[in-house]
C-alpha positions as a Markdown table, in Angstrom:
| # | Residue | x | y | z |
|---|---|---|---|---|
| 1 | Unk | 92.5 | 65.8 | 95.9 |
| 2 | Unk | 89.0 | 64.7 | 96.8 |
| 3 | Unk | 86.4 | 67.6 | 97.4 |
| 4 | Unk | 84.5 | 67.2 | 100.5 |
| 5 | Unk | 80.5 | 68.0 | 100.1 |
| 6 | Unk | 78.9 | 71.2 | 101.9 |
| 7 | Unk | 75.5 | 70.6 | 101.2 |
| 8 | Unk | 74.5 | 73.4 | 104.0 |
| 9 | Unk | 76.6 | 76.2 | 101.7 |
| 10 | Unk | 75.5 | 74.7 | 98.4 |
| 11 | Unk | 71.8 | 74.6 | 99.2 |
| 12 | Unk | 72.4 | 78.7 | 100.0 |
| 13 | Unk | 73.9 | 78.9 | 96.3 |
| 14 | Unk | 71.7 | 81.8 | 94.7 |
| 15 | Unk | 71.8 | 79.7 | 91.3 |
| 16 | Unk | 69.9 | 76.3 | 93.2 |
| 17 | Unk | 67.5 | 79.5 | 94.6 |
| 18 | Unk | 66.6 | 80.2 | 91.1 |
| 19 | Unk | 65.7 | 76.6 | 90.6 |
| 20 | Unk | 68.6 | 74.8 | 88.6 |
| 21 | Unk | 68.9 | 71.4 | 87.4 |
| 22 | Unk | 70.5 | 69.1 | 89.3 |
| 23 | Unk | 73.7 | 68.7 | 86.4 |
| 24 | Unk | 74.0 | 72.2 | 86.8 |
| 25 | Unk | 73.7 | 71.9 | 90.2 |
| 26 | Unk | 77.1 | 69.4 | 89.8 |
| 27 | Unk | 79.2 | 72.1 | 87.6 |
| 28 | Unk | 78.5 | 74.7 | 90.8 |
| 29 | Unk | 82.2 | 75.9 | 91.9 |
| 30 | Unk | 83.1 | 75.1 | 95.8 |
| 31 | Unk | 83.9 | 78.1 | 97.7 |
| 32 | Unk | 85.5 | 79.1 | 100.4 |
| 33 | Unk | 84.9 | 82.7 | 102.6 |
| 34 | Unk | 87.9 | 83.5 | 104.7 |
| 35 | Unk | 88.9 | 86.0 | 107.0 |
| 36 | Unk | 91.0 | 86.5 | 110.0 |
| 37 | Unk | 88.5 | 87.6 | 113.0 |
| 38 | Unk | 86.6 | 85.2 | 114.9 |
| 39 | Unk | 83.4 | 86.6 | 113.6 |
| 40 | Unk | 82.6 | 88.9 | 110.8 |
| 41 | Unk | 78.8 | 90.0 | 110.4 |
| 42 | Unk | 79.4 | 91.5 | 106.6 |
| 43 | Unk | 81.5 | 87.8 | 106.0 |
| 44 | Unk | 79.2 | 85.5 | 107.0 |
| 45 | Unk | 76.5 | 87.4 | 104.8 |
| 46 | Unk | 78.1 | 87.1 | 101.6 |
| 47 | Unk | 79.0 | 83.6 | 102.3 |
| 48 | Unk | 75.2 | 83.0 | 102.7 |
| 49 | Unk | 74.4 | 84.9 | 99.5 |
| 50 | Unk | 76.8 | 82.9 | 97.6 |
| 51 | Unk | 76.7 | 79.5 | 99.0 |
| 52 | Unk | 80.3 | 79.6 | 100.9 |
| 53 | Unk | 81.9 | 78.1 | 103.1 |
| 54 | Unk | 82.9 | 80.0 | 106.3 |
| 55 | Unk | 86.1 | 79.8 | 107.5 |
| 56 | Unk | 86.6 | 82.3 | 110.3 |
| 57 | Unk | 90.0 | 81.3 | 112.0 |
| 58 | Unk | 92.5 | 83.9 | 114.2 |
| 59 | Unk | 95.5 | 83.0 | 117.0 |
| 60 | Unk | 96.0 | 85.5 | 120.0 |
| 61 | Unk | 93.3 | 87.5 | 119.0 |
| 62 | Unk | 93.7 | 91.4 | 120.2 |
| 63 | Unk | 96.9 | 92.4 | 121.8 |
| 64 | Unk | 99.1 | 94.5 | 118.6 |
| 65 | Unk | 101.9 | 93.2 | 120.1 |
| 66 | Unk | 101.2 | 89.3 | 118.9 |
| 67 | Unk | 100.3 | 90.1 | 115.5 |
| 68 | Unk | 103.4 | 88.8 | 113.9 |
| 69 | Unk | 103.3 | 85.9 | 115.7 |
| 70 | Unk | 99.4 | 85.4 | 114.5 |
| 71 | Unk | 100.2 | 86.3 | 111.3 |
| 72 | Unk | 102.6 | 83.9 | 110.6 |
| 73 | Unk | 100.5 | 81.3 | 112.2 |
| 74 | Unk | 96.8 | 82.0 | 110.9 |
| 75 | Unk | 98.7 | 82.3 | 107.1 |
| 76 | Unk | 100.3 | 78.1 | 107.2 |
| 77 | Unk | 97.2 | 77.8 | 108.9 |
| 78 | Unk | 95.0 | 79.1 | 105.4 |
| 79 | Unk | 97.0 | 77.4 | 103.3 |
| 80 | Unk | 96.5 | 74.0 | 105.1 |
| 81 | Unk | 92.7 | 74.5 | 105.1 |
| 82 | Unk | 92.8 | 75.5 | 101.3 |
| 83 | Unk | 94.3 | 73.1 | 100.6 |
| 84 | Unk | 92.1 | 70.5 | 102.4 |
| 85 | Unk | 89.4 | 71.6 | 101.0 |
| 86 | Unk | 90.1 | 72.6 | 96.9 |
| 87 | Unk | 87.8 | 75.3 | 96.6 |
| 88 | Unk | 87.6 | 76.6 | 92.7 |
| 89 | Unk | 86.7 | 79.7 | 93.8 |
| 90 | Unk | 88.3 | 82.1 | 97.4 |
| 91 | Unk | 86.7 | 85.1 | 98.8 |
| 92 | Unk | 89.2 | 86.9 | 101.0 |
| 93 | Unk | 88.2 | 89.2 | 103.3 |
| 94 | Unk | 90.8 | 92.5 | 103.8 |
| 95 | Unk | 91.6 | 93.5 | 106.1 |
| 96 | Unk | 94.3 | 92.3 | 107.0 |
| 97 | Unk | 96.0 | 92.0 | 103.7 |
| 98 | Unk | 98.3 | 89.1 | 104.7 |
| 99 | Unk | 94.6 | 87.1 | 104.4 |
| 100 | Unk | 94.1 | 87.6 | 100.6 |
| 101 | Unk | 97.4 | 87.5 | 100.3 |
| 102 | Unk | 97.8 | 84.0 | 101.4 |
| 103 | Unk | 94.9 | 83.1 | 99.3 |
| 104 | Unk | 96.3 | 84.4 | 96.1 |
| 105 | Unk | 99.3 | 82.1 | 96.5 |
| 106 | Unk | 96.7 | 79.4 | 96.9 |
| 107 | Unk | 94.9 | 81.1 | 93.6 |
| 108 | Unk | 98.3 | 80.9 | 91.7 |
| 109 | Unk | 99.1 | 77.4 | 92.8 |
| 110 | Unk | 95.5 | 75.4 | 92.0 |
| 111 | Unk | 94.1 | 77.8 | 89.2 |
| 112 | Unk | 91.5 | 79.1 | 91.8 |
| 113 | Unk | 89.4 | 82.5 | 91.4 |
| 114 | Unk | 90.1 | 85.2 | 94.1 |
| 115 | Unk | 87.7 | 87.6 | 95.0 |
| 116 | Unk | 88.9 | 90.0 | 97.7 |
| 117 | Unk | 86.3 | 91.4 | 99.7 |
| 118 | Unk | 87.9 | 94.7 | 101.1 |
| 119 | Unk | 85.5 | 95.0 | 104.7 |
| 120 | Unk | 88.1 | 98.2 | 104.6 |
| 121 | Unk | 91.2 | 99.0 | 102.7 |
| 122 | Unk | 93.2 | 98.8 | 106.2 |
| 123 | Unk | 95.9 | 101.6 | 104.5 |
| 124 | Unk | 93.4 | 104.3 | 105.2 |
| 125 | Unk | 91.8 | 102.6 | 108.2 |
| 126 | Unk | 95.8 | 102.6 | 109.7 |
| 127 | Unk | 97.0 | 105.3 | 111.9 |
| 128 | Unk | 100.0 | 107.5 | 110.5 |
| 129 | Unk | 102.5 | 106.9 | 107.4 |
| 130 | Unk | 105.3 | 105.2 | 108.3 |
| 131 | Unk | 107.0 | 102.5 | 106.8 |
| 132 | Unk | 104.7 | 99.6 | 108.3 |
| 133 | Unk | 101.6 | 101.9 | 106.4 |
| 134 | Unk | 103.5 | 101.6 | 103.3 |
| 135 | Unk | 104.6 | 98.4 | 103.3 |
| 136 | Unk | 100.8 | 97.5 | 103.9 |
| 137 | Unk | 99.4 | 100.0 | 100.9 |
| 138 | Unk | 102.2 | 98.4 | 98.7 |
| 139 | Unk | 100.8 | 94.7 | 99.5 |
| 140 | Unk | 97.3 | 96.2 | 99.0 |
| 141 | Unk | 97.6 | 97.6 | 95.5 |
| 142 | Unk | 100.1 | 93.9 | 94.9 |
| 143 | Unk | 96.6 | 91.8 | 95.8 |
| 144 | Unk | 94.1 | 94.4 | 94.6 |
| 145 | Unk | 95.5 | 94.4 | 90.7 |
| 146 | Unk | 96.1 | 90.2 | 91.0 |
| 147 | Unk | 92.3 | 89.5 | 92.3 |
| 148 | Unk | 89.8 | 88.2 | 90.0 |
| 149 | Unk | 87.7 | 90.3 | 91.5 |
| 150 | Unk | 87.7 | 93.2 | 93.9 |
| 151 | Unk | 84.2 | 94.0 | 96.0 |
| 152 | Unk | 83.5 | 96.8 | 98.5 |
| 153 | Unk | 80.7 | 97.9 | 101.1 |
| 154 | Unk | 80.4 | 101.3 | 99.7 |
| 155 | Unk | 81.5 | 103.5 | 96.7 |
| 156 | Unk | 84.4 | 105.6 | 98.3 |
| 157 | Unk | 86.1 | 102.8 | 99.0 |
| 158 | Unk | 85.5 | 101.2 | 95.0 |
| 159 | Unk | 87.1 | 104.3 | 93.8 |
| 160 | Unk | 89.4 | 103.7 | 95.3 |
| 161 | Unk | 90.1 | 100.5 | 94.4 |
| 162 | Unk | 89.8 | 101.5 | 90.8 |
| 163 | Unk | 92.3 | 104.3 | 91.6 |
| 164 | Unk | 94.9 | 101.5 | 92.9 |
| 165 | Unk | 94.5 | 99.3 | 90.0 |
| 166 | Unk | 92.4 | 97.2 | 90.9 |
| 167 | Unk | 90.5 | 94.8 | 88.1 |
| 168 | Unk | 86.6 | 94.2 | 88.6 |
| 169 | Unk | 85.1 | 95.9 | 91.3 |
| 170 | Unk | 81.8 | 96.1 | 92.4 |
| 171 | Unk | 80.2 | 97.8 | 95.4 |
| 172 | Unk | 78.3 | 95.2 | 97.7 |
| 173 | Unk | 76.3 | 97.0 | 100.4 |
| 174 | Unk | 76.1 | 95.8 | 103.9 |
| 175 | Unk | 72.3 | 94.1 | 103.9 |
| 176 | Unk | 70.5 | 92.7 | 107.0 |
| 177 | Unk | 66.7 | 90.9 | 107.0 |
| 178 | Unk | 64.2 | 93.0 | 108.5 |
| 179 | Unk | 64.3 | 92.0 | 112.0 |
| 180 | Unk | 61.3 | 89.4 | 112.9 |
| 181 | Unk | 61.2 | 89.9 | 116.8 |
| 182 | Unk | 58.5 | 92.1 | 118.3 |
| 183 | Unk | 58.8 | 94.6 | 121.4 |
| 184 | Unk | 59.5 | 92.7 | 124.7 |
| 185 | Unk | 58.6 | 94.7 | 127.7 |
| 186 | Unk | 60.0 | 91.9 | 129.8 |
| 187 | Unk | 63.1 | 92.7 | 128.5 |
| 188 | Unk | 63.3 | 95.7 | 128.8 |
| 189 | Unk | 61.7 | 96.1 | 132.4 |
| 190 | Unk | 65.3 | 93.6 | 133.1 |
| 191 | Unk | 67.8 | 95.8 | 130.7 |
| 192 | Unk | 66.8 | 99.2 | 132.1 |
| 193 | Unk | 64.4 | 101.2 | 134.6 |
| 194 | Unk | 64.1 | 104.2 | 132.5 |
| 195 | Unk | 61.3 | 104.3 | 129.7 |
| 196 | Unk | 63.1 | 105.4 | 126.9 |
| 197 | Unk | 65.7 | 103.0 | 125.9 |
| 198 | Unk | 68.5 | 103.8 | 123.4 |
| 199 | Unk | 71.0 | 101.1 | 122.4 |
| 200 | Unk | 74.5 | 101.5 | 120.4 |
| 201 | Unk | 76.8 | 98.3 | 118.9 |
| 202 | Unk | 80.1 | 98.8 | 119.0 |
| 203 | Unk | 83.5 | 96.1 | 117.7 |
| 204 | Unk | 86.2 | 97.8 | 119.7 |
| 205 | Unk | 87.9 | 99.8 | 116.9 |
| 206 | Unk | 89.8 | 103.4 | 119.3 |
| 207 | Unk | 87.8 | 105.6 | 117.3 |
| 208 | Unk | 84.5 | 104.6 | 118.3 |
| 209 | Unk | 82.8 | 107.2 | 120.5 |
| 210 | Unk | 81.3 | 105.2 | 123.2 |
| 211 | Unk | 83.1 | 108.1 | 125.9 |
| 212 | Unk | 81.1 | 110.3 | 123.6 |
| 213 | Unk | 77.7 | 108.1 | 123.6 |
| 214 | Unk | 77.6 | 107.2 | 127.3 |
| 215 | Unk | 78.4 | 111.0 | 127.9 |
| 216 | Unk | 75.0 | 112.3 | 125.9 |
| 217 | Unk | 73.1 | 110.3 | 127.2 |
| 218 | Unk | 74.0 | 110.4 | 131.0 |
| 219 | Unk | 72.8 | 114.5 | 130.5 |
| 220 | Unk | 69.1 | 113.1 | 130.4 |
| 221 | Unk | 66.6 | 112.1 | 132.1 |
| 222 | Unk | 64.4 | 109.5 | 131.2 |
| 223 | Unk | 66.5 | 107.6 | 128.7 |
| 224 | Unk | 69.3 | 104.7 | 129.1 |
| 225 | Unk | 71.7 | 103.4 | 127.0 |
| 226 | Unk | 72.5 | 99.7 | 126.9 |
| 227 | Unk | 75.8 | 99.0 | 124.7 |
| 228 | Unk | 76.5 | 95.5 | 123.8 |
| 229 | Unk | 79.9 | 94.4 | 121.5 |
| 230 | Unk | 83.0 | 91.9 | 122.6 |
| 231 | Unk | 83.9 | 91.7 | 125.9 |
| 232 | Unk | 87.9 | 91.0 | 124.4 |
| 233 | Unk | 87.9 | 94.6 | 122.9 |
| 234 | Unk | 85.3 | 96.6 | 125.1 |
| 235 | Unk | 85.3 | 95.0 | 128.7 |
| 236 | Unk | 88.6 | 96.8 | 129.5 |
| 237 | Unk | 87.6 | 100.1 | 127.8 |
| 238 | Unk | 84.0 | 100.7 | 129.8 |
| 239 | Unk | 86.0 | 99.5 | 133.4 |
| 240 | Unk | 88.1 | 102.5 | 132.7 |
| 241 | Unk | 85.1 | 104.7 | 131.9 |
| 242 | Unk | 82.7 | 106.3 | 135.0 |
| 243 | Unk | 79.5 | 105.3 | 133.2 |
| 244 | Unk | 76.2 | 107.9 | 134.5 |
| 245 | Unk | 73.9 | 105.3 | 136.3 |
| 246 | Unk | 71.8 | 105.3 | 132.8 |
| 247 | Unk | 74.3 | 103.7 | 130.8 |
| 248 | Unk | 75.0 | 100.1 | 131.1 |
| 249 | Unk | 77.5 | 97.7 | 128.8 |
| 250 | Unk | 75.7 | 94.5 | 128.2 |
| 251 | Unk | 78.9 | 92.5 | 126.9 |
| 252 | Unk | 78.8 | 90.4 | 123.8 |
| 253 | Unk | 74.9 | 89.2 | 123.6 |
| 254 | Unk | 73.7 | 86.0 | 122.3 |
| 255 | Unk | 72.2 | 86.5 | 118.7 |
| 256 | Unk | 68.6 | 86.2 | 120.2 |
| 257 | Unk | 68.8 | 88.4 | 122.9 |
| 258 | Unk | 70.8 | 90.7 | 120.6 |
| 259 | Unk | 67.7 | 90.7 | 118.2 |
| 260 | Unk | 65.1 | 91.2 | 120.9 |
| 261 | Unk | 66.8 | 94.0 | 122.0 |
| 262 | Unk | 66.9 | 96.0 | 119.0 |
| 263 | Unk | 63.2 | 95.3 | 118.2 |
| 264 | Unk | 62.6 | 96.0 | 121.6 |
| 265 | Unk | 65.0 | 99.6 | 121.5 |
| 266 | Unk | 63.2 | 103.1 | 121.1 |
| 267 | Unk | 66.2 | 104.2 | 119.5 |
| 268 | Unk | 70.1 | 104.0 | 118.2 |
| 269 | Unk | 73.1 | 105.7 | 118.6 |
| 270 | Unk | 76.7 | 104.9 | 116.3 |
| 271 | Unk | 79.2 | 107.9 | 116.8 |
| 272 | Unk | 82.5 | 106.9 | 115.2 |
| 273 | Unk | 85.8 | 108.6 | 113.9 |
| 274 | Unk | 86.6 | 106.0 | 111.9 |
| 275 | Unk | 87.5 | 107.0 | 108.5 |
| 276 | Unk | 85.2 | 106.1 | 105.4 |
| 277 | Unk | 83.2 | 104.0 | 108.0 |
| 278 | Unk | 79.7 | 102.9 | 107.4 |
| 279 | Unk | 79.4 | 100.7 | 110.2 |
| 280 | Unk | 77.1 | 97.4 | 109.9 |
| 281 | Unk | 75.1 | 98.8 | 113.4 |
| 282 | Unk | 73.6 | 100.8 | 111.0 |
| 283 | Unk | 71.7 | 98.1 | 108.7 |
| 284 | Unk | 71.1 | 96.2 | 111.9 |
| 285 | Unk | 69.2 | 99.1 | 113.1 |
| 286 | Unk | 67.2 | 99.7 | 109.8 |
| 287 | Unk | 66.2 | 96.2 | 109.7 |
| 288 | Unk | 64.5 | 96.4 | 113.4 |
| 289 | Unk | 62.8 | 100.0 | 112.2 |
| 290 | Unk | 65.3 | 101.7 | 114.6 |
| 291 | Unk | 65.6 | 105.5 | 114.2 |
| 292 | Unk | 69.2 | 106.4 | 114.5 |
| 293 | Unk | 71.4 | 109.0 | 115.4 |
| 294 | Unk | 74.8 | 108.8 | 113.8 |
| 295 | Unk | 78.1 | 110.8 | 112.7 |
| 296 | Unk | 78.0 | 112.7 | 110.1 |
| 297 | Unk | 80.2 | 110.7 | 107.6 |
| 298 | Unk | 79.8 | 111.3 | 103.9 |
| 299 | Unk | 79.7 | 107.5 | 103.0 |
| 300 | Unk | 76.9 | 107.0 | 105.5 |
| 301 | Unk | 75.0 | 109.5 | 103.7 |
| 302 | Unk | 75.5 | 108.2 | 100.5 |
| 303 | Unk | 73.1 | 105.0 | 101.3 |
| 304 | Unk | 71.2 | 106.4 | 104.4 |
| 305 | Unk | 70.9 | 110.1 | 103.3 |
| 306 | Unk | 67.9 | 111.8 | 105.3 |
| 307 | Unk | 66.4 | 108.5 | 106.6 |
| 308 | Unk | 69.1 | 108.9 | 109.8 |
| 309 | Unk | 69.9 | 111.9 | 112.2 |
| 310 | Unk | 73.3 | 113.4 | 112.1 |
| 311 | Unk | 75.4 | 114.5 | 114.5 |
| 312 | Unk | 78.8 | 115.7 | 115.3 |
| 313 | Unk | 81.2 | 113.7 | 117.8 |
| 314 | Unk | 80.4 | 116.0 | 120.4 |
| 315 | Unk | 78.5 | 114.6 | 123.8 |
| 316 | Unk | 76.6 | 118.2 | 123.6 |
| 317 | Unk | 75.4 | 117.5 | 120.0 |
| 318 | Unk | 74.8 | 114.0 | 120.2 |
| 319 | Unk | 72.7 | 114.8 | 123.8 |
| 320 | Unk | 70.8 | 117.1 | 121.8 |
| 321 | Unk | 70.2 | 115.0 | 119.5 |
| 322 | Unk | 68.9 | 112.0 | 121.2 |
| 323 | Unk | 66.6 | 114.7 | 123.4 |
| 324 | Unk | 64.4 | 115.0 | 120.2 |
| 325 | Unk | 64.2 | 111.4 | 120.1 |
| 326 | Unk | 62.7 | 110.9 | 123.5 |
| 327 | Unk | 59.3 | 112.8 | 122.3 |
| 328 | Unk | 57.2 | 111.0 | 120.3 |
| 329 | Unk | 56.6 | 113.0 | 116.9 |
| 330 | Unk | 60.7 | 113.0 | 115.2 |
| 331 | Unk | 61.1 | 109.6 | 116.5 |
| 332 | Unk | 58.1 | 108.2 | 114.9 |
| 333 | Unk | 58.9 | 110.5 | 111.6 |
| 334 | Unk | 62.7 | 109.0 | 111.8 |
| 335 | Unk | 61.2 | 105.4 | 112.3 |
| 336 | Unk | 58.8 | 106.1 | 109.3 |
| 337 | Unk | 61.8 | 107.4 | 107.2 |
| 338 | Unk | 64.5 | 104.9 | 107.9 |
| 339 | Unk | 61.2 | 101.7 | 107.3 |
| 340 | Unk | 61.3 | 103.0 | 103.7 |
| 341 | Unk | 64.9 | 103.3 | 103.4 |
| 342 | Unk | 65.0 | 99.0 | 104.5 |
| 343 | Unk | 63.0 | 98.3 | 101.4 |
| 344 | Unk | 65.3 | 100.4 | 99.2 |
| 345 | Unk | 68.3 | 98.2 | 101.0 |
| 346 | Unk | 65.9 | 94.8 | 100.2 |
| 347 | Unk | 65.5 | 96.0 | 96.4 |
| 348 | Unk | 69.6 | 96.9 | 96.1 |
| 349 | Unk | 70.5 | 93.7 | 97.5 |
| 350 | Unk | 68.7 | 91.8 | 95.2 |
| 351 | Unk | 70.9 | 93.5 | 92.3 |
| 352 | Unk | 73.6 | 92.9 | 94.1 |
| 353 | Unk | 73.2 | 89.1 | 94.6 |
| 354 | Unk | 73.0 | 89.1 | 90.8 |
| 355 | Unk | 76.6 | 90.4 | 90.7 |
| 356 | Unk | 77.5 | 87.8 | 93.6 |
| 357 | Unk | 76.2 | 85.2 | 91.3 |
| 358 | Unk | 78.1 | 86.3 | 87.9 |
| 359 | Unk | 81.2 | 86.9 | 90.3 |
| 360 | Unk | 81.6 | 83.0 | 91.8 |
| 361 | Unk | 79.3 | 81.6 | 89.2 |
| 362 | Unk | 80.8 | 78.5 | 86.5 |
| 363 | Unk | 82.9 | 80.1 | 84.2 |
């Protein structure tokens, strides 16, 4: 089957970086990125480090309720695009499962690599343990043990990867440029009234705190928080919240706005019950020098450590928290702390690319 060119991906490739020759240049595998959401911020960074091709693709996106019919649609849907295409080498994103799934049979069939990128490993990120929970661990360790490759965002969930099975895996940390944009005052004289502004990020998942967030900071005085995430998971939830008068949802923001906002933020807030969650917000927020408050999660300590400020899922704590903000000295130490902690992020990534590249790299 004839290969289609993607010169935009290829001209990503971290090998033609380096400075290549153009034969090698010729023996570069094509590869595909795919995942089941109809955006994907940790997705469509790897498939710029590596060179992929994007494919973000979803049917009846939301509602539980249509998941089996999306399923069953977005997985004939995979296969027809994989097979379009004839990429030598697949990264999957999990979850959900039923995505690298698909993808292995493609893998099996054409004598691709799979690499299965687990964003989270959606057993432990499920609620309960019923049958449906074991039917989906059972698929996971299935994919996990047949992948080429297995990568994940932190080290809790690569061990336990490695404790499933799995083959190869390598942790691949969230990374996000340093943010370019300057302070806008325009914008924020049009976001807010108040002259401390705090922002939080949100993706819909139930155990986000936003109740919690919006609650904190609608104690002071002084400071607003503008929350911004997709209107498809998040416009329902704030119209059922009484937001204080200092708390405002933006919706899902264009990316320049979006940028201009965080550089233009005093501070950030992320409070989430998610389990073994290090939420992308969080490199966002490094990369425009915010100083953050977040939960108290052990894998966010293990790459932020002391560079953010803790605190529990409680409106009082988080209140309290954010009041130390609004004076000058903690913030600016905070802003100081988490700057250093972007240019530890900028030297792991670099390793990490180097793993990217031996991962999806001719062989």
């Amino acid at each position: 089957m004839p290969r289609r060119k993607n010169r935009a991906s290829r001209a990503a490739h971290p090998l033609i970086r380096t400075g290549c020759s153009r034969s090698s240049l010729r023996n570069l595998p094509r590869i595909v990125m795919m995942l089941w959401a109809p955006f994907g911020d940790r997705a469509r960074e790897l498939a710029g480090a590596v060179g992929a091709e994007q494919l973000s693709i979803t049917f009846l996106y939301g509602p539980r309720y249509f998941a089996p019919v999306r399923y069953v649609v977005l997985s004939l849907r995979t296969l027809l695009m994989l097979l379009r295409r004839g990429p030598e080498v697949v990264i999957a994103q999990n979850p959900p499962i039923f995505c690298p799934l698909v993808c292995l049979l493609y893998c099996r069939v054409s004598g691709a690599r799979l690499i299965v990128d687990h964003h989270a490993i959606w057993k432990v990120k499920t609620l309960g343990r019923g049958p449906l929970s074991r039917a989906i661990e059972f698929l996971e360790v299935v994919v996990a043990r047949a992948a080429y490759a297995n990568t994940a965002p932190h080290g809790m969930w690569a061990e336990m990867l490695v404790r499933m099975g799995a083959r190869r895996v390598e942790t691949v940390h969230d990374f996000v440029p340093s943010n370019p944009n300057g302070r806008s005052e325009a914008l924020r004289r049009r976001l807010s009234d108040e002259p401390v502004i705090s922002v939080a990020s949100h993706g819909g998942h139930p155990l986000e705190r936003l109740e919690v967030e919006a609650e904190a900071v609608g104690r002071l005085r002084g400071v607003s928080l503008l929350v911004s995430g997709p209107t498809e998971k998040l416009a329902r939830r704030f119209a059922g919240m009484r937001l204080p008068p200092n708390v405002r949802y933006l919706g899902f923001l264009d990316k320049g706005t979006y940028e201009s906002l965080k550089a233009s933020a005093d501070f950030a807030i992320n409070i989430t019950d998610e389990p073994y969650t290090l939420s992308h917000v969080i490199f966002e927020f490094a990369a425009s020098g915010l100083p953050v408050i977040s939960s108290k999660e052990a894998v966010v300590e293990e790459v932020f450590g002391d560079s953010v400020l803790y605190a529990d899922s409680d409106a009082a704590d988080v209140s309290e928290k954010a009041r130390s903000f609004v004076s000058g000295p903690l913030r600016k130490e905070y802003r100081e702390r988490i700057a250093r902690k972007q240019l530890e992020l900028a030297r792991l990534h670099e390793a990490e690319l180097e793993v990217l590249d031996g991962l999806v790299g001719p062989g």
